[in-house]
C-alpha positions as CSV (number, residue, x, y, z in Angstrom):
1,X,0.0,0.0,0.0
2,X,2.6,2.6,1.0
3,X,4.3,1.5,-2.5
4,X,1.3,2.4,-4.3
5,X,0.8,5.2,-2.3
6,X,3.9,6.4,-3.6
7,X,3.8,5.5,-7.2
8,X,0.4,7.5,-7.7
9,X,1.7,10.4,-5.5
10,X,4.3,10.7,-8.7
11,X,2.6,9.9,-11.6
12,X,0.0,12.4,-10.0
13,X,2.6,15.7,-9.7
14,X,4.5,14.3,-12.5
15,X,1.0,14.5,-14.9
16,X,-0.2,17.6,-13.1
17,X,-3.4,15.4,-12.1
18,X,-4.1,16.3,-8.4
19,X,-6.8,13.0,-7.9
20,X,-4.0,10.7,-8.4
21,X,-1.6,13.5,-6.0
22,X,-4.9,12.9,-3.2
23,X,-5.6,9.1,-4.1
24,X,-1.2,8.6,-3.3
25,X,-1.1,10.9,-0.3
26,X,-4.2,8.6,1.5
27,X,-2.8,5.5,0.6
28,X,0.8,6.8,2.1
29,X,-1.1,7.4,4.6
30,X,-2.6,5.0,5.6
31,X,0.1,2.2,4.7
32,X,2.1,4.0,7.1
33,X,-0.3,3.8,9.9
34,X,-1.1,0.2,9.5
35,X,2.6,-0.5,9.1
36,X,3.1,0.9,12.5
37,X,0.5,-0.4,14.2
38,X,1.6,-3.9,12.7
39,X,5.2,-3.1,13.8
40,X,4.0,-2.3,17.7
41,X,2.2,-5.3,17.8
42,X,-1.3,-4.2,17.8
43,X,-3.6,-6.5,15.7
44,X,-5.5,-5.0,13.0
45,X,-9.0,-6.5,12.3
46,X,-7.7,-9.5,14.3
47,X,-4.4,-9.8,12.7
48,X,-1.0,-8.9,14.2
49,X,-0.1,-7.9,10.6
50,X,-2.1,-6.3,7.8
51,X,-0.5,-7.8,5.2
């Protein structure tokens, strides 16, 4: 997710098109947040990691 995050987050500032830009920076985000709370041990949805 955080990959993706960051592939859109390029494509979109590289193509000038800002929903790819918004749809990158949420799924940075949010990879980022589950990666930590994954990393600390906490489960997520009943898994101790998301992925």
């Amino acid at each position: 997710m955080i990959i993706l995050g960051v592939i859109l987050l390029i494509l979109g500032l590289l193509l000038h098109v800002s929903i790819l830009t918004t749809i990158g920076i949420i799924l940075l985000v949010v990879g980022a947040v589950l990666f930590l709370l994954g990393s600390i041990g906490r489960p997520i949805a009943g898994r101790r990691h998301y992925w």
